[in-house]
PDB file with one MODEL, atoms N, CA, C and O in Angstrom:
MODEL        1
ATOM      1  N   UNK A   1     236.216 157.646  59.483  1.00  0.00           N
ATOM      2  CA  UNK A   1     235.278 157.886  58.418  1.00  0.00           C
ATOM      3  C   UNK A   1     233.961 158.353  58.991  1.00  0.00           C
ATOM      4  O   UNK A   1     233.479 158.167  60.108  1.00  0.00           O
ATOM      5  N   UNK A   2     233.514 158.992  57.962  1.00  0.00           N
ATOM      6  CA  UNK A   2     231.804 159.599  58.843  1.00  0.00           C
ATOM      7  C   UNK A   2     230.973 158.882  58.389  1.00  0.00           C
ATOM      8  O   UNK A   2     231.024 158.447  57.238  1.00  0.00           O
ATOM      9  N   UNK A   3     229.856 158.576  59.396  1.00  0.00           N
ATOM     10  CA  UNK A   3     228.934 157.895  59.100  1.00  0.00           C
ATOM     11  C   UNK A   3     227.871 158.063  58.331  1.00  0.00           C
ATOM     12  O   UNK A   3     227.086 157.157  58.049  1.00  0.00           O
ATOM     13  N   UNK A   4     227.770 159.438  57.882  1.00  0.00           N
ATOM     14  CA  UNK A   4     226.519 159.904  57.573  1.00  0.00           C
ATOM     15  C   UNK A   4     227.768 160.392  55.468  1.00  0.00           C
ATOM     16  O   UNK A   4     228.650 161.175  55.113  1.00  0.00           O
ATOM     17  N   UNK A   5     227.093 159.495  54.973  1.00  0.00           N
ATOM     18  CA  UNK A   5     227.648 159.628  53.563  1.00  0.00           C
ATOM     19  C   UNK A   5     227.454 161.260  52.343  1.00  0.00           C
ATOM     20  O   UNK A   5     227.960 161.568  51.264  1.00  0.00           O
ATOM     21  N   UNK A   6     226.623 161.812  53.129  1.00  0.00           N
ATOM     22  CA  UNK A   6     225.810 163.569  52.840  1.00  0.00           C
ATOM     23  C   UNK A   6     226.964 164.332  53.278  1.00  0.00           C
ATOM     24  O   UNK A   6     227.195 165.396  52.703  1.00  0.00           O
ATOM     25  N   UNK A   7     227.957 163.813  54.510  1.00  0.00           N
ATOM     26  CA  UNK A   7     228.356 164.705  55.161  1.00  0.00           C
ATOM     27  C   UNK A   7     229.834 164.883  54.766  1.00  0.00           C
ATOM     28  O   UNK A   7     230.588 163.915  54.873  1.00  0.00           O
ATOM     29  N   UNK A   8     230.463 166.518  54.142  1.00  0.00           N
ATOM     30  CA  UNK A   8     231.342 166.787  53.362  1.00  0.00           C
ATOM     31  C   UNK A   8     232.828 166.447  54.356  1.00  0.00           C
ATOM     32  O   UNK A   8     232.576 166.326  55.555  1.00  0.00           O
ATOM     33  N   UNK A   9     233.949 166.328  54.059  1.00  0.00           N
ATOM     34  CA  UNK A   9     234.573 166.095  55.180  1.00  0.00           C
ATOM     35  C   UNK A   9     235.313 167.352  55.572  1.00  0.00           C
ATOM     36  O   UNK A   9     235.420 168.181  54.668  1.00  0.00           O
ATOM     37  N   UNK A  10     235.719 167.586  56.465  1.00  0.00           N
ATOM     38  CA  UNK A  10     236.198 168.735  57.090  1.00  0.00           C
ATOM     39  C   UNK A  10     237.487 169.103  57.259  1.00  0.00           C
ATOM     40  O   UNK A  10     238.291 168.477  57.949  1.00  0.00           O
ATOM     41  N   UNK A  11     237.783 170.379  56.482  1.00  0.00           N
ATOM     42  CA  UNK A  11     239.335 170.932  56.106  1.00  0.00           C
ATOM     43  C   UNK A  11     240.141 170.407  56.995  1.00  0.00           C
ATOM     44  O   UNK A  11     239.442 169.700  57.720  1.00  0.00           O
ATOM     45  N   UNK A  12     241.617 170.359  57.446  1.00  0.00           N
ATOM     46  CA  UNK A  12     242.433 170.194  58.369  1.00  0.00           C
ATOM     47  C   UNK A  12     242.370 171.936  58.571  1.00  0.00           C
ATOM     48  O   UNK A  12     242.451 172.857  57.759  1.00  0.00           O
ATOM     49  N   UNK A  13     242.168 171.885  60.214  1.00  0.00           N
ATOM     50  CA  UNK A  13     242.645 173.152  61.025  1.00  0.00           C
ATOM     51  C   UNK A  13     244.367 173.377  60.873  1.00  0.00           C
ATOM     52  O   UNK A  13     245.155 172.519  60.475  1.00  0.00           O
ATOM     53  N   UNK A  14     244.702 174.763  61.304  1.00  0.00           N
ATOM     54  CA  UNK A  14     245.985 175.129  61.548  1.00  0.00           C
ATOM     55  C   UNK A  14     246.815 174.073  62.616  1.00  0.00           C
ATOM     56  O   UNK A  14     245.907 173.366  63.053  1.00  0.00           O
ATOM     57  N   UNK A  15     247.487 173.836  62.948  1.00  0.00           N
ATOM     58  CA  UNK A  15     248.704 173.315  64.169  1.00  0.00           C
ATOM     59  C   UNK A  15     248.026 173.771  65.331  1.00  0.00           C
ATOM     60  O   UNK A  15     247.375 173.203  66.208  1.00  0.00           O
ATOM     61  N   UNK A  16     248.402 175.130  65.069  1.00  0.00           N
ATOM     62  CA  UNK A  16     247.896 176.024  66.516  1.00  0.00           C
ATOM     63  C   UNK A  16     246.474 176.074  66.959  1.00  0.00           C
ATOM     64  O   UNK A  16     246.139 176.618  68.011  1.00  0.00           O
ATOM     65  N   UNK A  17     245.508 175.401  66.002  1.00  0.00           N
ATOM     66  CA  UNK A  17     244.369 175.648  66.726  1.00  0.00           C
ATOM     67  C   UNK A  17     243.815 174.247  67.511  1.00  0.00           C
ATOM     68  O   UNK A  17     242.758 173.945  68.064  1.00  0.00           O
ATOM     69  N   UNK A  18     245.096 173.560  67.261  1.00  0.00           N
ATOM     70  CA  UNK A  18     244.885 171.756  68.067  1.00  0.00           C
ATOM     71  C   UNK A  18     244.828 172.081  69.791  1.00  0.00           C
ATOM     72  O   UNK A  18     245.519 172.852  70.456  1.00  0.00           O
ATOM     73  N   UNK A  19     243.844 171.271  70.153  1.00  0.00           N
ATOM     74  CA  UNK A  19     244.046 171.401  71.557  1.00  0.00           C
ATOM     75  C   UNK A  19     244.847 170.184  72.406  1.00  0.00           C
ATOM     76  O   UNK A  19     245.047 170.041  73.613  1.00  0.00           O
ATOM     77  N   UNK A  20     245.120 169.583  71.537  1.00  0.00           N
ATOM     78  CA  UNK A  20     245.757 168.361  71.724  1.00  0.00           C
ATOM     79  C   UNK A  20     247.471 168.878  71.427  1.00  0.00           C
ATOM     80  O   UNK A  20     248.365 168.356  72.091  1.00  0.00           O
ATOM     81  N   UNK A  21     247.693 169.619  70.692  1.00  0.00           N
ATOM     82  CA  UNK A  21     249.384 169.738  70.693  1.00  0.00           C
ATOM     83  C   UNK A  21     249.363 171.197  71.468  1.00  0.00           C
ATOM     84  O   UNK A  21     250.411 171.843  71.436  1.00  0.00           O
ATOM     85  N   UNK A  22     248.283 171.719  72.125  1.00  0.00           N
ATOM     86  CA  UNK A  22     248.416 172.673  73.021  1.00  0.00           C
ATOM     87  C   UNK A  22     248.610 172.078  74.549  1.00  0.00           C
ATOM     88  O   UNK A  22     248.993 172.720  75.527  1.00  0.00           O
ATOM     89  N   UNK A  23     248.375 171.176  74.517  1.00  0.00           N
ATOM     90  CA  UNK A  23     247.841 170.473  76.142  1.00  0.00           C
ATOM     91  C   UNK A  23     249.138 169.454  76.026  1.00  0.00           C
ATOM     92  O   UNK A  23     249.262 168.705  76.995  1.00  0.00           O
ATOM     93  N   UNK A  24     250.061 169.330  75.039  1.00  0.00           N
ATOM     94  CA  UNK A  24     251.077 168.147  74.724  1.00  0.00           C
ATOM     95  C   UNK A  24     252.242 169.451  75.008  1.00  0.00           C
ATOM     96  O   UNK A  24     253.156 169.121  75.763  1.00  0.00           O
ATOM     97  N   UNK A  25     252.283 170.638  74.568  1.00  0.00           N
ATOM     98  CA  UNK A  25     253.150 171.620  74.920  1.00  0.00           C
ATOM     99  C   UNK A  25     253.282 172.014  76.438  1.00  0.00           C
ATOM    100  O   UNK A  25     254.286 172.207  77.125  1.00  0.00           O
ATOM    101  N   UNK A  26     251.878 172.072  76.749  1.00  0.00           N
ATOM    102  CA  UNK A  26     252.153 172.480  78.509  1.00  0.00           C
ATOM    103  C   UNK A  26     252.521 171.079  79.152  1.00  0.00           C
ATOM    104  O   UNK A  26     252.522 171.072  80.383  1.00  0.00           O
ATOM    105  N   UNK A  27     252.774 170.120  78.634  1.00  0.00           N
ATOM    106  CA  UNK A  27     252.904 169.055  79.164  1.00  0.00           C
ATOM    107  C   UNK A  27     254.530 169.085  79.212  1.00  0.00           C
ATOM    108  O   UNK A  27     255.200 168.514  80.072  1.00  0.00           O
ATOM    109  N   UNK A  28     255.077 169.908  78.056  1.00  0.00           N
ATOM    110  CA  UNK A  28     256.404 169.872  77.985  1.00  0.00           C
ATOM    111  C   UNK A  28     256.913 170.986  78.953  1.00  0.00           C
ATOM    112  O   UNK A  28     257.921 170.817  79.639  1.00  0.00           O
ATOM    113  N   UNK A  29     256.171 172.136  78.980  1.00  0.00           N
ATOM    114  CA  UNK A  29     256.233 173.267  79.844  1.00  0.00           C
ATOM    115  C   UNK A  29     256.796 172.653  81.474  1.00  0.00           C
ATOM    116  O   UNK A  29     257.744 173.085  82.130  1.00  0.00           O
ATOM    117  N   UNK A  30     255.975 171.671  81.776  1.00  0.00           N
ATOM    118  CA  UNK A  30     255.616 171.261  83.116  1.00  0.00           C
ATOM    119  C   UNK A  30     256.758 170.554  83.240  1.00  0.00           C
ATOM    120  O   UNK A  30     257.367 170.887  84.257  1.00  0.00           O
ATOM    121  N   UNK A  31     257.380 169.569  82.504  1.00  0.00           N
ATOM    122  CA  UNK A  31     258.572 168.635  82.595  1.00  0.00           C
ATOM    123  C   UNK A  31     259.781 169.484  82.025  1.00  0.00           C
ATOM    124  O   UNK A  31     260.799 169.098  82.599  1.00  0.00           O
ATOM    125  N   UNK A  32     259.999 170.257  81.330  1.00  0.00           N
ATOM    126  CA  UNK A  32     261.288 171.649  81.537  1.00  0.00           C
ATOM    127  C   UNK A  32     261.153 171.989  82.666  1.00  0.00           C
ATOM    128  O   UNK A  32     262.268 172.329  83.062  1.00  0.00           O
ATOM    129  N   UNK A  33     260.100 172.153  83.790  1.00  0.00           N
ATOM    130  CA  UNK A  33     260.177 173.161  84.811  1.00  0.00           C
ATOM    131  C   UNK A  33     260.557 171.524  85.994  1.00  0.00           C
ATOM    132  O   UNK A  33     260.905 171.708  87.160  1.00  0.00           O
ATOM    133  N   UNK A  34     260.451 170.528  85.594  1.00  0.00           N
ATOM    134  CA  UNK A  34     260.669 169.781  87.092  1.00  0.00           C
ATOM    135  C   UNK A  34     262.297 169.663  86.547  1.00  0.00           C
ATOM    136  O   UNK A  34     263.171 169.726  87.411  1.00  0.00           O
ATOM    137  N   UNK A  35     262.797 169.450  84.746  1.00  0.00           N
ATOM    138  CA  UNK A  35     264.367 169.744  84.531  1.00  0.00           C
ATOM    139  C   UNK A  35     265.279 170.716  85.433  1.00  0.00           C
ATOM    140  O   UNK A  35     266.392 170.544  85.929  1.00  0.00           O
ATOM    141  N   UNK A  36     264.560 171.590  85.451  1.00  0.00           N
ATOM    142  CA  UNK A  36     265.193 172.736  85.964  1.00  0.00           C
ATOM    143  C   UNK A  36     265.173 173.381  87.616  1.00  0.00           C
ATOM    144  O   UNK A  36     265.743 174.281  88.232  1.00  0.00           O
ATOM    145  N   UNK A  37     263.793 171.950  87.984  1.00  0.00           N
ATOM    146  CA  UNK A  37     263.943 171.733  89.478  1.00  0.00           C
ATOM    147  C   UNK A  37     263.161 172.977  90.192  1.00  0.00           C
ATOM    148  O   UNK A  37     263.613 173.529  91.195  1.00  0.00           O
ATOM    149  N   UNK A  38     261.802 173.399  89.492  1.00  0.00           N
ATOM    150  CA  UNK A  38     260.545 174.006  90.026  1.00  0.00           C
ATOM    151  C   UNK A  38     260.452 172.982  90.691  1.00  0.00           C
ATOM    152  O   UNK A  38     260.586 171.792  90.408  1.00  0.00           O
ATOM    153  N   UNK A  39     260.044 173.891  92.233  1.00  0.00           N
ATOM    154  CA  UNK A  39     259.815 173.487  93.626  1.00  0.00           C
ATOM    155  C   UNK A  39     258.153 173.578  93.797  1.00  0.00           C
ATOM    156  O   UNK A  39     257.557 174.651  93.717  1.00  0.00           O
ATOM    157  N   UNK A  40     257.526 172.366  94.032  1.00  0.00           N
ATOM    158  CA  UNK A  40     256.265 172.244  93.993  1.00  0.00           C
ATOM    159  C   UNK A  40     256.102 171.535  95.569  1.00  0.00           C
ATOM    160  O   UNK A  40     255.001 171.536  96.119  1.00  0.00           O
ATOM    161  N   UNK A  41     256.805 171.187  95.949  1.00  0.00           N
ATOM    162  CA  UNK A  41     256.742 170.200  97.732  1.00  0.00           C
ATOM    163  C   UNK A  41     256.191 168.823  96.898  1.00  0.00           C
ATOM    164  O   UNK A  41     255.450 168.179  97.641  1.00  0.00           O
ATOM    165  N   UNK A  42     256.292 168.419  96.040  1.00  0.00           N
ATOM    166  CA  UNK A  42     256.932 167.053  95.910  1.00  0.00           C
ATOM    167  C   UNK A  42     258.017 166.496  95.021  1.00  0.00           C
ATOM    168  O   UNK A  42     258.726 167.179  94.281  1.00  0.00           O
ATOM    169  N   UNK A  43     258.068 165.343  95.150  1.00  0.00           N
ATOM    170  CA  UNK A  43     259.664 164.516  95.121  1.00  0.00           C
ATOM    171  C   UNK A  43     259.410 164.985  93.554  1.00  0.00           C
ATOM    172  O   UNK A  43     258.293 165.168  93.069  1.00  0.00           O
ATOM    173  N   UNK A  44     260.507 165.122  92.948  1.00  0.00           N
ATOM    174  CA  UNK A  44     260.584 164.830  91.343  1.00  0.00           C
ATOM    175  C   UNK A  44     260.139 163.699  90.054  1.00  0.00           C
ATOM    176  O   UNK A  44     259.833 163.772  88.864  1.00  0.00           O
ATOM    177  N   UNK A  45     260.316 162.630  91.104  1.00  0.00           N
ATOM    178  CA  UNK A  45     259.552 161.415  90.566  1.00  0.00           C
ATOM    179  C   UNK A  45     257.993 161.666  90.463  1.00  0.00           C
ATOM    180  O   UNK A  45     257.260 161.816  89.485  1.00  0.00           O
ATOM    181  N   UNK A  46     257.692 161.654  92.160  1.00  0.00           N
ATOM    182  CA  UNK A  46     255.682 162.549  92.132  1.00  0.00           C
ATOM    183  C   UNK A  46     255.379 162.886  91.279  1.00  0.00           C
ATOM    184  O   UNK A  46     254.797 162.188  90.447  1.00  0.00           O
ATOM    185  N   UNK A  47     255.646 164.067  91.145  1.00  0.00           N
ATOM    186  CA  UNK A  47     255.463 164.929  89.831  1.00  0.00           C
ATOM    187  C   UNK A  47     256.013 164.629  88.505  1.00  0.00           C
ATOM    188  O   UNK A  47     255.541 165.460  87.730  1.00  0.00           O
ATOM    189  N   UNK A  48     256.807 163.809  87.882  1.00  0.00           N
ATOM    190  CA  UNK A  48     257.071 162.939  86.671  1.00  0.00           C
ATOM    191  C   UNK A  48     255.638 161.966  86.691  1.00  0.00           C
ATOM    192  O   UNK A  48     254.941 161.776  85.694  1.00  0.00           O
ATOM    193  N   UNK A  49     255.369 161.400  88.060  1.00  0.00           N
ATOM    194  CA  UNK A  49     253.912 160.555  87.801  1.00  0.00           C
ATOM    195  C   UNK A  49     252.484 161.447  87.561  1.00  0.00           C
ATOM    196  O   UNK A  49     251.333 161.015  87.492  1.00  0.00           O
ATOM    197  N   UNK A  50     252.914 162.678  87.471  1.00  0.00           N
ATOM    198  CA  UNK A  50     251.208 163.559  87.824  1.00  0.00           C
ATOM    199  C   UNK A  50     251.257 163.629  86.336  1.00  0.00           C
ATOM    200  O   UNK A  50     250.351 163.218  85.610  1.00  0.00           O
ATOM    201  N   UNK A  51     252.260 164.123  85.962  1.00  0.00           N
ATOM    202  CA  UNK A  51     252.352 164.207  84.590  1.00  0.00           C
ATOM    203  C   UNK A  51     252.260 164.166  83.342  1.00  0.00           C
ATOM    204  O   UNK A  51     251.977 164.748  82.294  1.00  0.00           O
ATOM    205  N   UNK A  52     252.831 162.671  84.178  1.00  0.00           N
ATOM    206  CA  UNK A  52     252.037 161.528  82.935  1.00  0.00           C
ATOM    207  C   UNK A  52     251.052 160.672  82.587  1.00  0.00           C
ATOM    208  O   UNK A  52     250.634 160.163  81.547  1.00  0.00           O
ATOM    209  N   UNK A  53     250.687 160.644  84.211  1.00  0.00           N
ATOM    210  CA  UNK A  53     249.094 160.011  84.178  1.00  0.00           C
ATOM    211  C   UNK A  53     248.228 161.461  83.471  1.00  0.00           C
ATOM    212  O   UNK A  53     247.601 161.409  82.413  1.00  0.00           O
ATOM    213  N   UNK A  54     248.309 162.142  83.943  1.00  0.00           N
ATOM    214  CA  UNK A  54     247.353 163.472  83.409  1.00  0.00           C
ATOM    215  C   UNK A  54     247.519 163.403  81.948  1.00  0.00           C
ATOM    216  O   UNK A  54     246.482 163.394  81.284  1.00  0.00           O
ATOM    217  N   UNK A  55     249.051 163.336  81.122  1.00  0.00           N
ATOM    218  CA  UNK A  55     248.651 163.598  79.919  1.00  0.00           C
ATOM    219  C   UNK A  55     247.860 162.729  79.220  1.00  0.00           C
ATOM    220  O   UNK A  55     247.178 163.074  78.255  1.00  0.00           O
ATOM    221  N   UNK A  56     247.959 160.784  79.989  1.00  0.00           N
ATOM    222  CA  UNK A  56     247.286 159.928  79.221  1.00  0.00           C
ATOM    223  C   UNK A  56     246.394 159.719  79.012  1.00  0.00           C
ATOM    224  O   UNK A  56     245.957 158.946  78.159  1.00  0.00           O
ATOM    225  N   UNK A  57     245.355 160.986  80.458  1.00  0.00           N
ATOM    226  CA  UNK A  57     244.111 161.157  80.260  1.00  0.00           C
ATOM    227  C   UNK A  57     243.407 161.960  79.550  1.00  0.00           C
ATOM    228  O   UNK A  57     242.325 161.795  78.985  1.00  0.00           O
ATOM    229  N   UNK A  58     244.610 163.497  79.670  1.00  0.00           N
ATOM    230  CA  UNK A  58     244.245 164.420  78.444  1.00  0.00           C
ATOM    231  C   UNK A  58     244.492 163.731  77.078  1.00  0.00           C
ATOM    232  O   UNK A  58     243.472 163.283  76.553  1.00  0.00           O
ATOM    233  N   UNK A  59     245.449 163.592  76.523  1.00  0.00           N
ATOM    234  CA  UNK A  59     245.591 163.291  74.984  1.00  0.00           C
ATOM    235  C   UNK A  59     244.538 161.831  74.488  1.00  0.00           C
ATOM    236  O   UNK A  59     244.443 161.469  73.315  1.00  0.00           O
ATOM    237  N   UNK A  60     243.729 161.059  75.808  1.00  0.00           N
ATOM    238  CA  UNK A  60     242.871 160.219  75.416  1.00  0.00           C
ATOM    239  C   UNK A  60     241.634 160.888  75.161  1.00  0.00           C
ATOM    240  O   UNK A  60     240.950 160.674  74.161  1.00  0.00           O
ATOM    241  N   UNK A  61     241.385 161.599  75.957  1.00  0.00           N
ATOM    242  CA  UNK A  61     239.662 162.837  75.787  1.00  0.00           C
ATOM    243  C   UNK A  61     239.562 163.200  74.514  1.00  0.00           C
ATOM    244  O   UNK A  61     238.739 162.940  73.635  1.00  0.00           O
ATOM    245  N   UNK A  62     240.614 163.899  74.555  1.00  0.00           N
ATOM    246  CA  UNK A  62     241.050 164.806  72.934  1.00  0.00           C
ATOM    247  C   UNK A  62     241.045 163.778  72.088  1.00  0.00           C
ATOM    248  O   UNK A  62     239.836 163.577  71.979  1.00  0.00           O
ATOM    249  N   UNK A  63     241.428 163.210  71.603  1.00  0.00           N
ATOM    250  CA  UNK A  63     241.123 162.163  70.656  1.00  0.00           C
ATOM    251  C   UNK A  63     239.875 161.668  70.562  1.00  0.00           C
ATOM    252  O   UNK A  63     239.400 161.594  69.429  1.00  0.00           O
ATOM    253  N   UNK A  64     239.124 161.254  71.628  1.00  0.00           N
ATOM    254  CA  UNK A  64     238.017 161.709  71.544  1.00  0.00           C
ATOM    255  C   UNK A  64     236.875 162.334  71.403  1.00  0.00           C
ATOM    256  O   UNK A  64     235.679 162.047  71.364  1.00  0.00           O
ATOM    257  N   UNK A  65     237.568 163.292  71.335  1.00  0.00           N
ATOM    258  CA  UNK A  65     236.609 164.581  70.974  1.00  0.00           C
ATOM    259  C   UNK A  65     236.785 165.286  69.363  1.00  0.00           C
ATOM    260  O   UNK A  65     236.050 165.983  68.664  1.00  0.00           O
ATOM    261  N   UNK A  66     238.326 164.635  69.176  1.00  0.00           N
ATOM    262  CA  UNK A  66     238.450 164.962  67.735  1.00  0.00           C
ATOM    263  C   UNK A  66     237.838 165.430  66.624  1.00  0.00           C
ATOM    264  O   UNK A  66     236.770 164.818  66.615  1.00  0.00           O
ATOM    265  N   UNK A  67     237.859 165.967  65.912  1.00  0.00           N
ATOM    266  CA  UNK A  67     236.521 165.364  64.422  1.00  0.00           C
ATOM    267  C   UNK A  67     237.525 166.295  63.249  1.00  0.00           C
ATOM    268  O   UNK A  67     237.189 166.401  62.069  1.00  0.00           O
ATOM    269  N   UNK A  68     238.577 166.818  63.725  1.00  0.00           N
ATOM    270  CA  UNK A  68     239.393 167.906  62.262  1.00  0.00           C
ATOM    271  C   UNK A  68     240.527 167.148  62.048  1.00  0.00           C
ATOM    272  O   UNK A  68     240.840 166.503  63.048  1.00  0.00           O
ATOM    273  N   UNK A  69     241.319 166.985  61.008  1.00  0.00           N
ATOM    274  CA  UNK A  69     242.783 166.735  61.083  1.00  0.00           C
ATOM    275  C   UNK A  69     243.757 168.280  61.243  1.00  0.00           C
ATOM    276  O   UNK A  69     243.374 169.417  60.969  1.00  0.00           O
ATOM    277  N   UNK A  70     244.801 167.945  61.656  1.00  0.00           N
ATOM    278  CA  UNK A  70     245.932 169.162  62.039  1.00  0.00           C
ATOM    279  C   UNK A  70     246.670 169.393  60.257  1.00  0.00           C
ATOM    280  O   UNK A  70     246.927 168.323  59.706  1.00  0.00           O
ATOM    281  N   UNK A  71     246.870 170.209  59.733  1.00  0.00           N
ATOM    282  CA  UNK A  71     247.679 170.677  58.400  1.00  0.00           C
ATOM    283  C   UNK A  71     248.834 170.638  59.167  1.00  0.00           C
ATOM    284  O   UNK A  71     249.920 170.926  58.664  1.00  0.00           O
TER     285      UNK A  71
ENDMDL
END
């Protein structure tokens, strides 16, 4: 809810203009490519952990930074 009671609330953006289900897609990008066994010089697990620590930090920012809903 907004704090300021003057203030109108704000349309939901398109899907595509989320940066949060853009950064959740390359997240999928990245884990199809360790499926399919893109060679990065580390173990498969490694990189299952870069992954997912990274997204829990991206999709926490973004939420943070929020302020539209997705249509």
């Amino acid at each position: 809810m907004s704090s300021n009671l003057n203030e109108q609330p704000k349309k939901p953006k398109p899907w595509y203009a989320s940066k949060t289900i853009w950064a959740n897609i390359m997240a999928f990008a990245g884990t199809m490519g360790l499926i399919f066994g893109v060679d990065l010089g580390l173990t498969p697990e490694v990189q299952a952990q870069i992954v997912a620590a990274t997204m829990a930090v991206v999709n926490v920012v973004l939420r943070l930074i929020t302020s539209q809903a997705v249509k």
